[in-house]
C-alpha positions as CSV (number, residue, x, y, z in Angstrom):
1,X,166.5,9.3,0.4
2,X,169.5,7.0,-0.7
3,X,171.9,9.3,1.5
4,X,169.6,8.7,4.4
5,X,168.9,5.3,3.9
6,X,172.8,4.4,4.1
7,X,172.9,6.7,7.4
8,X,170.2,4.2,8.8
9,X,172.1,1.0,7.8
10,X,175.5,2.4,8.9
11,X,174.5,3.3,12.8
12,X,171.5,1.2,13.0
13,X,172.4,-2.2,11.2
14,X,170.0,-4.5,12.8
15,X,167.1,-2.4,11.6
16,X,165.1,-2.9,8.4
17,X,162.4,-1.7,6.4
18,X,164.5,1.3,5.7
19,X,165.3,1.1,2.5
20,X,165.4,4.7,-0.3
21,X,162.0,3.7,-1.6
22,X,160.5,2.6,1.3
23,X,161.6,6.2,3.0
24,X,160.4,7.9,-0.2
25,X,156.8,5.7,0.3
26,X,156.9,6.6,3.5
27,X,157.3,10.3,2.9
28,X,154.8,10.3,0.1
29,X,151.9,8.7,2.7
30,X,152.8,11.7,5.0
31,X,152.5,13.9,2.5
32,X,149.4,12.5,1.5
33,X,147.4,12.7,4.3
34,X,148.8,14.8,6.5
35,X,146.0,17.4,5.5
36,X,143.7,14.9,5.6
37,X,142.8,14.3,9.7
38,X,139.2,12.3,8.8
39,X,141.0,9.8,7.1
40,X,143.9,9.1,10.2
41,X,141.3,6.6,12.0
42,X,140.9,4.7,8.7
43,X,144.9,4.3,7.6
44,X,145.5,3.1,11.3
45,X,143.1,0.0,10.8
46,X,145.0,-0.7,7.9
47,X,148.5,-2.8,7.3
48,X,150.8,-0.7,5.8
49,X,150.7,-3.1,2.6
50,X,146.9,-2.2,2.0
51,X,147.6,1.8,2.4
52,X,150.6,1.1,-0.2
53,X,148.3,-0.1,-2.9
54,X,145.6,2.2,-2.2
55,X,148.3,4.8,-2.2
56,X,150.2,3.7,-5.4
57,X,146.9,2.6,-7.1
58,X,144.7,5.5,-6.8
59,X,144.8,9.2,-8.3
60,X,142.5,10.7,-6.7
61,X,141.8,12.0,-3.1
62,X,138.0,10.8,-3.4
63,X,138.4,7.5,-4.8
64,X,141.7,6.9,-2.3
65,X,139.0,7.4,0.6
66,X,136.5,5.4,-1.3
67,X,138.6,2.2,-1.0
68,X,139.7,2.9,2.5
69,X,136.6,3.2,4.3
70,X,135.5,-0.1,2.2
71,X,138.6,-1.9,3.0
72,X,138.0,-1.0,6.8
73,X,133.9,-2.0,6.8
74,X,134.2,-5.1,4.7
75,X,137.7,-6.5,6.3
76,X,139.1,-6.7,3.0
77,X,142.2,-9.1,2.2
78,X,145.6,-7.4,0.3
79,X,144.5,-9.6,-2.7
80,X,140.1,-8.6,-2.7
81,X,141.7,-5.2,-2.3
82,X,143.3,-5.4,-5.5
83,X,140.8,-7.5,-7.4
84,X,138.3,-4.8,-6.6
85,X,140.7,-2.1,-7.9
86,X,141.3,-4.3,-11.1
87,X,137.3,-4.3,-11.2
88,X,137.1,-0.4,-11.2
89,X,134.7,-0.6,-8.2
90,X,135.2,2.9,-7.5
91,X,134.4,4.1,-11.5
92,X,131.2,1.4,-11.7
93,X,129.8,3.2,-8.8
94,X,130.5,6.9,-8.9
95,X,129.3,6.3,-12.8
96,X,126.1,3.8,-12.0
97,X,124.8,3.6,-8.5
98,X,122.5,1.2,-7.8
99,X,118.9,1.7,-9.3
100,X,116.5,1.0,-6.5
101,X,113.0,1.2,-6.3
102,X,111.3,4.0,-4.3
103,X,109.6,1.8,-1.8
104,X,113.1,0.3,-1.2
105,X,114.9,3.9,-1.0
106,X,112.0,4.2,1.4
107,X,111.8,1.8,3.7
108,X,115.4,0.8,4.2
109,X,117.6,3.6,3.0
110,X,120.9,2.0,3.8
111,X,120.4,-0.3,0.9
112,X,121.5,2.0,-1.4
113,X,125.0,1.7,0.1
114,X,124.8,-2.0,0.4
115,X,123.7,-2.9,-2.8
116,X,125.7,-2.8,-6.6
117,X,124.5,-1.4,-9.6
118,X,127.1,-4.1,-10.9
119,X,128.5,-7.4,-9.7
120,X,131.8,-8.5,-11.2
121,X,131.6,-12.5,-10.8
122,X,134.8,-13.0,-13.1
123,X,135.8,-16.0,-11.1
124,X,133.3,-18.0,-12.5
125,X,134.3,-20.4,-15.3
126,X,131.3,-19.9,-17.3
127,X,131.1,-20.1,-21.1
128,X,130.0,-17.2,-23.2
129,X,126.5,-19.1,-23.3
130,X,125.6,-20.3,-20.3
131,X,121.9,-21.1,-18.7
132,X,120.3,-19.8,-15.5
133,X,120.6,-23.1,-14.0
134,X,124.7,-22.9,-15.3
135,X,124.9,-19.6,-13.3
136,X,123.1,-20.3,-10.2
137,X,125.3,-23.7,-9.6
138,X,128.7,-22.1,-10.3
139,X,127.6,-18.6,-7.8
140,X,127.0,-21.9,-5.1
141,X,130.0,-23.4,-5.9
142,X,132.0,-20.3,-5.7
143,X,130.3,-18.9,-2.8
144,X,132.4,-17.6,-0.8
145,X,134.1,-15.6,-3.3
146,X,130.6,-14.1,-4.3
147,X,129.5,-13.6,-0.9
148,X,133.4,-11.6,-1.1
149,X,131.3,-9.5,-3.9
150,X,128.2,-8.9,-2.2
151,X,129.6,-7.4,1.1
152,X,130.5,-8.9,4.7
153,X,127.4,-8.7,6.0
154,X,125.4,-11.4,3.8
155,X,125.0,-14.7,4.9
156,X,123.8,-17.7,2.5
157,X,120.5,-19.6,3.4
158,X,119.8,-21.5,0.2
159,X,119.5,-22.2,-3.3
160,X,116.4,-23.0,-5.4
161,X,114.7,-22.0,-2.0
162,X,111.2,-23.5,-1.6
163,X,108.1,-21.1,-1.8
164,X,104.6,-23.1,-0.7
165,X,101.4,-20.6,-2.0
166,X,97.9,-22.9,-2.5
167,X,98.3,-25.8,-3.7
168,X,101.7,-24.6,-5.8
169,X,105.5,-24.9,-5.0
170,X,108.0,-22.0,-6.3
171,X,111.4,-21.6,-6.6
172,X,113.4,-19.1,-5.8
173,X,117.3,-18.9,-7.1
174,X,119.1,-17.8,-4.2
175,X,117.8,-16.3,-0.8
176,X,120.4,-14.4,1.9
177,X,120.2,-12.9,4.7
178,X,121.7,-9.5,5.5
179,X,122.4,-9.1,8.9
180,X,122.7,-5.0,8.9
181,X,119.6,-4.3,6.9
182,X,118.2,-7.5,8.9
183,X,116.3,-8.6,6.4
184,X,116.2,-11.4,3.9
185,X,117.6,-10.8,0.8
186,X,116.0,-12.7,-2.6
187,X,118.5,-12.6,-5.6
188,X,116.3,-14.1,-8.8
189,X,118.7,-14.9,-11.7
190,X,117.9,-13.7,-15.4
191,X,120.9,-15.3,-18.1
192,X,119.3,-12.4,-20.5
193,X,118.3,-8.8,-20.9
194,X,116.3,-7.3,-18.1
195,X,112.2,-7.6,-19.0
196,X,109.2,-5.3,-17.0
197,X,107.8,-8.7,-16.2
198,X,110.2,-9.8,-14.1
199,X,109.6,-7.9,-11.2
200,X,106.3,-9.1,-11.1
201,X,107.8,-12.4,-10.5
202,X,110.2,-11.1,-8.2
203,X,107.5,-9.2,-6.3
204,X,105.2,-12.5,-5.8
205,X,108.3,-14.2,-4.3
206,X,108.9,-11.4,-1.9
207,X,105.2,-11.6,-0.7
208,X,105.4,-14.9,0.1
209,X,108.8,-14.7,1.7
210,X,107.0,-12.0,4.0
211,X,103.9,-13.5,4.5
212,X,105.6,-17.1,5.0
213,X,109.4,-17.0,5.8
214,X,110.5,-13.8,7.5
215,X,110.7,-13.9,11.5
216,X,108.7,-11.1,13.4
217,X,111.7,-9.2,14.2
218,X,113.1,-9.3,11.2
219,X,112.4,-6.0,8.5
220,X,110.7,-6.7,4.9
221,X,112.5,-9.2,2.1
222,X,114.3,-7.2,-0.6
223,X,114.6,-8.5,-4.0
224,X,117.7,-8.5,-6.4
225,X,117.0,-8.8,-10.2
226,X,120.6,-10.0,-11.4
227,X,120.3,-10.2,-15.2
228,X,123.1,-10.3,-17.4
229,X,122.3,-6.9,-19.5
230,X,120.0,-4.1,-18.9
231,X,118.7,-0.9,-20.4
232,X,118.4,2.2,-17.9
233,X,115.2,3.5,-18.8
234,X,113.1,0.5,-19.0
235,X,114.7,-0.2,-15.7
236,X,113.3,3.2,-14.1
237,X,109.9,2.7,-15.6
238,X,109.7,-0.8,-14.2
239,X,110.7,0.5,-10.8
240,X,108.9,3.5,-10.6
241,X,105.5,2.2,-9.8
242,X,106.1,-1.0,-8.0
243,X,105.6,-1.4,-4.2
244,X,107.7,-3.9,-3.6
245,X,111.4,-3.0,-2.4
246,X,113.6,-4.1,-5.0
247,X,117.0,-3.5,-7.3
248,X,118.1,-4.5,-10.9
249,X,121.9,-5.4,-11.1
250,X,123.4,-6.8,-13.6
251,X,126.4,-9.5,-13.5
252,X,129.8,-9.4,-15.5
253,X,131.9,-12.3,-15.9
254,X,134.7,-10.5,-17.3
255,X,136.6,-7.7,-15.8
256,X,135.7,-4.0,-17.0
257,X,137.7,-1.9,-19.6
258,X,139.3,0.2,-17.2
259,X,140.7,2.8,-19.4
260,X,137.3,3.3,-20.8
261,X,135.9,3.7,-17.2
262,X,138.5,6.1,-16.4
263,X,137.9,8.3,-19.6
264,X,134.0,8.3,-19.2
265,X,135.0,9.1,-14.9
266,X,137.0,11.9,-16.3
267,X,134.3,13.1,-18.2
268,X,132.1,12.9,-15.7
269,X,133.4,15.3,-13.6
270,X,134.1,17.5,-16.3
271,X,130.3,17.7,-16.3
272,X,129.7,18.3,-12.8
273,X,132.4,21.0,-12.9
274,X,130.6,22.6,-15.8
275,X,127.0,22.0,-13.6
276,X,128.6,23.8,-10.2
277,X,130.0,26.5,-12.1
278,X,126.8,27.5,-14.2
């Protein structure tokens, strides 16, 4: 590569970009996906500087189509390109997909590849004990870097958006609107561990956002639970019963151990190796 690299500057001075390691990138994307014809539309929408760090960045064939086809739906910058690979997006969701309720699954089953099991909101300057009201303020504050985290396609409506049922008023944390799913989307806040009860809570608000808020075009509210810790199982059992089309997330204000990601990944498909072979 250096030999033709100095053939290139010598007859063709006015040219650049030509440089031994940029020919030896450029050979190794060839090489790359060559084989690969699916995956030609989605390295053409692409600057060559996002295709560099997928290419240098990720290992394996899988999770390098994984952050191109996200790249090319949610219009990613160079730099949310590499904060999500810094966040291990592609380990958090081949190890945890989102946990959805079955009426949810049901009625809109898109939302399973809209929604997080996990949001990373490590931009936010919060201390190690913070409140819900601490939380809810700094997401507004930083919103546009966590609308960055939910996906393109959300649009904010409100905070501490007012619910009128009877005689009462209700408040709900934060209410968007999702314009693929069409539907509004109700985010409730927990500072704690996930609890059965509060998707009863969650549930009430997304009756009266039905009954009192959506537009007639417009499909049923979804509700996201987004508590800061939560246990799998009581998650399922909470879910499995109730009608109402809803998620449990949890938030992290720090970025992931990615070495520890990466060795339960690896393990992972160690499993499903074993599974396909048995």
């Amino acid at each position: 590569m250096g030999q033709l690299a100095l053939y290139i500057q010598r007859h063709q001075p006015g040219i650049r970009g030509f440089s031994s390691q940029n020919l030896w990138r450029t050979r190794q994307f060839f090489e790359t996906y060559r084989a690969k014809p699916k995956l030609s539309p989605l390295v053409r929408e692409l600057p060559w500087s996002h295709n560099l760090v997928i290419l240098t960045r990720c290992k394996k064939p899988e999770e390098r189509e994984f952050y191109l086809r996200l790249a090319v739906k949610q219009k990613w910058s160079r730099r949310e390109l590499e904060r999500q690979l810094n966040g291990s997006l592609f380990e958090r969701t081949v190890l945890s997909p989102p946990k959805v309720s079955k009426a949810l699954a049901k009625l809109l089953p898109a939302a399973e590849t809209v929604f997080k099991d996990t949001y990373l909101v490590d931009f936010l300057d919060l201390p190690e004990k913070h409140s819900e009201a601490d939380l809810q303020k700094s997401l507004v504050v930083d919103l546009k870097k966590f609308l960055l985290e939910l996906g393109r396609d959300f649009s904010f409506v409100g905070e501490n958006y007012l619910l009128q049922v009877g005689n009462r008023d209700f408040r709900l944390d934060l209410l968007f609107y999702h314009r693929e799913l069409q539907c509004l989307v109700a985010f409730e806040l927990k500072v704690d561990e996930f609890q059965p009860e509060h998707i009863g809570q969650l549930a009430f608000y997304l009756e009266a956002l039905d009954r009192n808020v959506r537009k007639p075009n417009e499909k049923p509210s979804i509700g996201v639970l987004l508590c800061a810790s939560k246990e799998h199982e009581v998650v399922e059992y909470a879910l499995s019963r109730t009608l109402s089309p809803a998620l449990v997330a949890e938030y992290q204000t720090r970025l992931p151990e990615k070495k520890l990601l990466q060795r339960k990944l690896a393990e992972f498909y160690e499993l499903e190796t074993k599974k396909d072979g048995a």
